[in-house]
Each structure stands twice: as structure tokens, then as C-alpha cells.
C-alpha positions, 0 to 999 in steps of 0.5 A: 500500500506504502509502495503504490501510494508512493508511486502515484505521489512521484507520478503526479509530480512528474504529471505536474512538472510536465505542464512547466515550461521548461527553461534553459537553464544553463544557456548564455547567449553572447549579443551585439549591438548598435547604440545609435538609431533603431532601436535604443539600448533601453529597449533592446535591454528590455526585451532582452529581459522579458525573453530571460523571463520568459525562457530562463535563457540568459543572454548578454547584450553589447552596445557599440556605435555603428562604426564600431560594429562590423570591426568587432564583428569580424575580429571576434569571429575567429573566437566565437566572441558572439553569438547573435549579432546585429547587421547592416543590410550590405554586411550578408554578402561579406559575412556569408562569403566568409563563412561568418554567419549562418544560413538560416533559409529554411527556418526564415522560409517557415515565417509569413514572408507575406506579411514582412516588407520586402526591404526588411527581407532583402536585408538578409539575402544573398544570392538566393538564401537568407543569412539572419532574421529581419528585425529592424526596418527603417528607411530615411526621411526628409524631415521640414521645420514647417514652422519656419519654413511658413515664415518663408511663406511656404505651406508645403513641404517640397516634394521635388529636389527643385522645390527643396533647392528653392525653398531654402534659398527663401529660407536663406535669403529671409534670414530665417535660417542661415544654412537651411538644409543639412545632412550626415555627409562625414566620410562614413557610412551614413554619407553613403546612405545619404548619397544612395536616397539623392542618387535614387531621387536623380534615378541613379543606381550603383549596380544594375540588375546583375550587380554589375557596378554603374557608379558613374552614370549620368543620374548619379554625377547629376545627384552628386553635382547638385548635393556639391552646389548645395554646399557651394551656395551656402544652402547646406551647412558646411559642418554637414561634412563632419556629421553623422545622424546624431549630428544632423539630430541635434543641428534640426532639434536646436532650430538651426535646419528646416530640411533634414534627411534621417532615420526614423528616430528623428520623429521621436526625438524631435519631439521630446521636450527633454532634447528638442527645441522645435517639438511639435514643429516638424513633419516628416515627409517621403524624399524629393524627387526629380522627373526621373523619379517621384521619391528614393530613401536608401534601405537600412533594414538590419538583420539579426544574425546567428555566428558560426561559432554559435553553440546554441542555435536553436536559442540564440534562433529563438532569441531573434525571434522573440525580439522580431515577434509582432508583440515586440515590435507592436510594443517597441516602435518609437524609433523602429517600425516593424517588418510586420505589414499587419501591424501597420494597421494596428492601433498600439503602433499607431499611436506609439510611433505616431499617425504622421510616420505611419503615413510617411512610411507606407509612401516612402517604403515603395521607394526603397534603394539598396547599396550594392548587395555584393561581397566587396561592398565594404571595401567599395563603402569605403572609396565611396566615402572617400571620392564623395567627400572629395567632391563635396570638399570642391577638390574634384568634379562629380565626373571625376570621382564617380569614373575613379569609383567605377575602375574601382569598383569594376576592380574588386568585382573582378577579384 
């Protein structure tokens, strides 16, 4: 009787324990990443701890700038120093060739590709096959002061370059605004991002179809030579060439641009009290045009990524997801919009990362432009940024520095 009594007390606490969830215990998975735009530290931090809560999976995030992340990323790859890491969209190509991350095809085919953006999706592949989970969606916008640009005795915000160029020479020439536009034009990646959404707008690109390097085509001097006569003409402040998107945050927050081009963030933090001067007076608008094309902003999707070295895929998998799932994304889009469609409709997003950036997106998302998606991009970026600046300084013509670019170019496809 003793021995049947114990019997059924160590089956009904096996019983019990069956409806636990089980946890990981034991698990740490090492992340990394950025610190500026996208997604803030607190709210990585957060989801971090809720997935910890939730699966008893520990993991430990790392912050960088974004400068500092694809370094840190390739001189820890040989130890396995990470597990999870955060990407930029023209990192796959590189990092698959080098055998750095892993091929997650098969579990990104099992998502409803239908409800994620083809932007946030391209920002993971590489000639046919996934390479990360899409995480942070994000594009560039033009950003307008409308308050100081009605003083000028403009309404609306310019939807063509034409429009921008003359609405800031009012700008200027009224005294409202001594350099009326300003941009991330540092030698550094965002220089490109910045020159991808004016080159897009000329009805430029860097490669064609079969990524075939086109840098110096007509459309792309013409987008160079008018960002260069902007600077030229005082219409575009000079300190633009030392400024990344923080920069060109704070320059419009202080009241000292009416037109910027950013990240999404810039909504939110413009219209904090606690680091704006110009709340409430900022719109954010799809980027001018030409007659060659209506709008163009580059595509800064950022994938999350599982390492080679990785022990624990199927966690680190799990983790990315957690952060990617619609509850995350719904809850967390202040400064990153999800990659879900569905949740566009959504009345918590809405609210939260506001009714004017929803409606800017679902314009400025059909007129995304990647960098060239190619193994070499990062050894190209970097010539890029170079012969751009070059150019902005006034030490060589758009001509000069886009034909020096495409021998480059043409050089490292060669290789």
C-alpha cells in the first residue's frame, strides 16, 4: 500500500512538472549591438529581459556605435566572441562569403514572408538564401521645420529636389535660417546612405540588375553635382561634412535646419521636450524627387544574425525571434517600425510611433534603394566615402570621382 501510494505521489509530480515550461537553464547567449538609431539600448535591454523571463535563457547584450560594429564583428569571429549579432543590410554578402554567419533559409522560409516588407527581407539575402532574421526596418526621411519654413511663406513641404533647392534659398535669403538644409555627409557610412536616397531621387543606381557596378552614370554625377552646389551656395551647412545622424539630430532639434534627411528616430526625438527645441514643429515627409523619379530613401533594414561559432542555435534562433515577434515590435516602435505589414494597421503602433510616420512610411517604403548587395561592398563603402567627400570638399568634379569609383569598383568585382 506504502509502495503504490508512493508511486502515484512521484507520478503526479512528474504529471505536474510536465505542464512547466521548461527553461534553459544553463544557456548564455553572447549579443551585439548598435547604440545609435533603431532601436535604443533601453529597449533592446528590455526585451532582452522579458525573453530571460520568459525562457530562463540568459543572454548578454553589447552596445557599440555603428562604426564600431562590423570591426568587432569580424575580429571576434575567429573566437566565437558572439553569438547573435546585429547587421547592416550590405554586411550578408561579406559575412556569408566568409563563412561568418549562418544560413538560416529554411527556418526564415517557415515565417509569413507575406506579411514582412520586402526591404526588411532583402536585408538578409544573398544570392538566393537568407543569412539572419529581419528585425529592424527603417528607411530615411526628409524631415521640414514647417514652422519656419511658413515664415518663408511656404505651406508645403517640397516634394521635388527643385522645390527643396528653392525653398531654402527663401529660407536663406529671409534670414530665417542661415544654412537651411543639412545632412550626415562625414566620410562614413551614413554619407553613403545619404548619397544612395539623392542618387535614387536623380534615378541613379550603383549596380544594375546583375550587380554589375554603374557608379558613374549620368543620374548619379547629376545627384552628386547638385548635393556639391548645395554646399557651394551656402544652402547646406558646411559642418554637414563632419556629421553623422546624431549630428544632423541635434543641428534640426536646436532650430538651426528646416530640411533634414534621417532615420526614423528623428520623429521621436524631435519631439521630446527633454532634447528638442522645435517639438511639435516638424513633419516628416517621403524624399524629393526629380522627373526621373517621384521619391528614393536608401534601405537600412538590419538583420539579426546567428555566428558560426554559435553553440546554441536553436536559442540564440529563438532569441531573434522573440525580439522580431509582432508583440515586440507592436510594443517597441518609437524609433523602429516593424517588418510586420499587419501591424501597420494596428492601433498600439499607431499611436506609439505616431499617425504622421505611419503615413510617411507606407509612401516612402515603395521607394526603397539598396547599396550594392555584393561581397566587396565594404571595401567599395569605403572609396565611396572617400571620392564623395572629395567632391563635396570642391577638390574634384562629380565626373571625376564617380569614373575613379567605377575602375574601382569594376576592380574588386573582378577579384
Amino acid at each position: 500500500m506504502k509502495r503504490t501510494l508512493a508511486f502515484a505521489l512521484v507520478l503526479l509530480l512528474m504529471l505536474s512538472l510536465c505542464a512547466v515550461p521548461v527553461f534553459a537553464e544553463g544557456v548564455t547567449l553572447n549579443a551585439l549591438f548598435m547604440k545609435q538609431a533603431g532601436y535604443s539600448e533601453d529597449d533592446v535591454t528590455a526585451m532582452t529581459q522579458a525573453f530571460t523571463e520568459s525562457t530562463g535563457i540568459q543572454v548578454n547584450p553589447t552596445f557599440v556605435a555603428y562604426e564600431e560594429l562590423a570591426p568587432k564583428i569580424l575580429t571576434s569571429a575567429a573566437s566565437g566572441g558572439y553569438d547573435v549579432i546585429l547587421g547592416d543590410c550590405i554586411w550578408p554578402a561579406q559575412f556569408a562569403k566568409a563563412g561568418i554567419v549562418l544560413d538560416v533559409t529554411d527556418r526564415v522560409n517557415a515565417l509569413d514572408l507575406d506579411d514582412i516588407y520586402q526591404g526588411a527581407l532583402d536585408a538578409t539575402k544573398y544570392e538566393g538564401k537568407y543569412y539572419g532574421m529581419p528585425w529592424l526596418n527603417d528607411v530615411k526621411y526628409m524631415f521640414v521645420n514647417m514652422e519656419l519654413l511658413k515664415k518663408a511663406g511656404v505651406e508645403a513641404a517640397p516634394a521635388t529636389w527643385e522645390e527643396l533647392i528653392a525653398d531654402a534659398k527663401l529660407c536663406k535669403e529671409q534670414g530665417i535660417c542661415e544654412y537651411p538644409i543639412v545632412g550626415c555627409y562625414a566620410q562614413a557610412e551614413c554619407l553613403v546612405c545619404d548619397y544612395t536616397c539623392v542618387a535614387g531621387a536623380f534615378g541613379g543606381a550603383f549596380v544594375d540588375e546583375n550587380n554589375n557596378p554603374t557608379l558613374n552614370s549620368a543620374e548619379n554625377v547629376a545627384a552628386l553635382d547638385a548635393m556639391a552646389q548645395a554646399l557651394k551656395d551656402g544652402l547646406c551647412n558646411p559642418k554637414s561634412l563632419e556629421m553623422i545622424e546624431d549630428d544632423v539630430l541635434s543641428t534640426f532639434a536646436a532650430g538651426n535646419a528646416v530640411f533634414a534627411i534621417n532615420w526614423t528616430y528623428q520623429f521621436a526625438a524631435m519631439n521630446d521636450e527633454a532634447q528638442s527645441s522645435v517639438v511639435g514643429q516638424g513633419a516628416i515627409t517621403p524624399i524629393p524627387g526629380t522627373e526621373k523619379a517621384q521619391s528614393a530613401t536608401v534601405n537600412g533594414g538590419m538583420p539579426l544574425m546567428i555566428t558560426a561559432g554559435c553553440k546554441h542555435v536553436d536559442e540564440a534562433w529563438d532569441y531573434m525571434l522573440f525580439l522580431a515577434s509582432k508583440e515586440m515590435q507592436a510594443k517597441y516602435c518609437a524609433n523602429a517600425l516593424p517588418i510586420w505589414k499587419s501591424l501597420y494597421t494596428d492601433p498600439q503602433v499607431i499611436e506609439t510611433a505616431g499617425e504622421e510616420v505611419v503615413a510617411a512610411s507606407q509612401i516612402q517604403f515603395d521607394f526603397i534603394v539598396n547599396r550594392p548587395m555584393v561581397p566587396y561592398y565594404s571595401e567599395l563603402s569605403t572609396s565611396m566615402q572617400t571620392e564623395i567627400q572629395l567632391v563635396l570638399l570642391g577638390q574634384k568634379t562629380a565626373q571625376e570621382a564617380l569614373d575613379a569609383l567605377q575602375a574601382v569598383a569594376l576592380e574588386l568585382a573582378d577579384r
